[in-house]
C-alpha positions in Angstrom: 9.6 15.5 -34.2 8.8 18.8 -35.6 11.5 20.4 -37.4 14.5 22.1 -35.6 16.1 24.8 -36.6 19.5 26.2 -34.6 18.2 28.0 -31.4 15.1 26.2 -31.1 16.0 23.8 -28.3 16.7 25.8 -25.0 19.5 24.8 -23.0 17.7 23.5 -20.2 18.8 20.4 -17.9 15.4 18.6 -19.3 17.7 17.8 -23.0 19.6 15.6 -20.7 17.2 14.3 -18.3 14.6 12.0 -20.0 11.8 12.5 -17.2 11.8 15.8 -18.3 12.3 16.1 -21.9 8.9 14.9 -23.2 7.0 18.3 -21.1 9.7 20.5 -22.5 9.5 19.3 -26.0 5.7 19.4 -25.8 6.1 23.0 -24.4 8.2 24.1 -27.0 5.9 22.9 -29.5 9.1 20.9 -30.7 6.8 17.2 -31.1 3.2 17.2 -32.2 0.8 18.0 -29.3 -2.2 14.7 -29.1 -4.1 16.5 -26.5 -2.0 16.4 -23.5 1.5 14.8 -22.4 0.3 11.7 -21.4 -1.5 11.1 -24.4 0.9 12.5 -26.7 3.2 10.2 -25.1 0.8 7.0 -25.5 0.3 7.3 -29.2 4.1 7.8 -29.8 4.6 4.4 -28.8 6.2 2.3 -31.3 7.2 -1.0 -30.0 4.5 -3.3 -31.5 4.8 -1.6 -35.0 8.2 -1.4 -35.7 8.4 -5.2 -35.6 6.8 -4.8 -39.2 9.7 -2.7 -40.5 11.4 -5.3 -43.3 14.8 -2.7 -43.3 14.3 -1.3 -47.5 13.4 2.0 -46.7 15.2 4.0 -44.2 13.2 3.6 -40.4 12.6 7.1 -40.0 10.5 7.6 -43.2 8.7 4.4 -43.0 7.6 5.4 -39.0 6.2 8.7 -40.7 4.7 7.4 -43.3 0.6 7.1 -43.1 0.6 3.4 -43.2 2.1 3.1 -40.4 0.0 5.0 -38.3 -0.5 3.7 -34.6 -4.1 2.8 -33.2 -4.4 3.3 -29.6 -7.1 2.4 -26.9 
């Protein structure tokens, strides 16, 4: 996720409703855009590669790192 400042997120029913969040936050330019919803969506998918996460580093920085960056078909 981008960085949020106060005011940034619109009150809109998508915040609540998780079938519509992800076209809100892409709209909003609030997550980084991968050439569409669907495949932004795909390659945020980290199941498979936070199995590898051994817990000394805090989850969030390791995910962002650049070794951990996902490859997609």
């Amino acid at each position: 996720m981008n960085e949020v400042y106060p005011g940034r997120v619109p009150w809109a029913i998508g915040v609540m409703m998780p079938g519509l969040s992800p076209k809100m936050l892409l709209r909003n330019n609030l997550v980084k855009n991968n050439g569409g919803l669907h495949k932004t969506m795909i390659s945020s998918i980290i199941d498979e590669i936070s199995t590898e996460w051994d817990s000394s580093v805090d989850f969030g920085d390791w995910i962002r790192s650049g070794d951990t960056r996902i490859q997609h078909e």
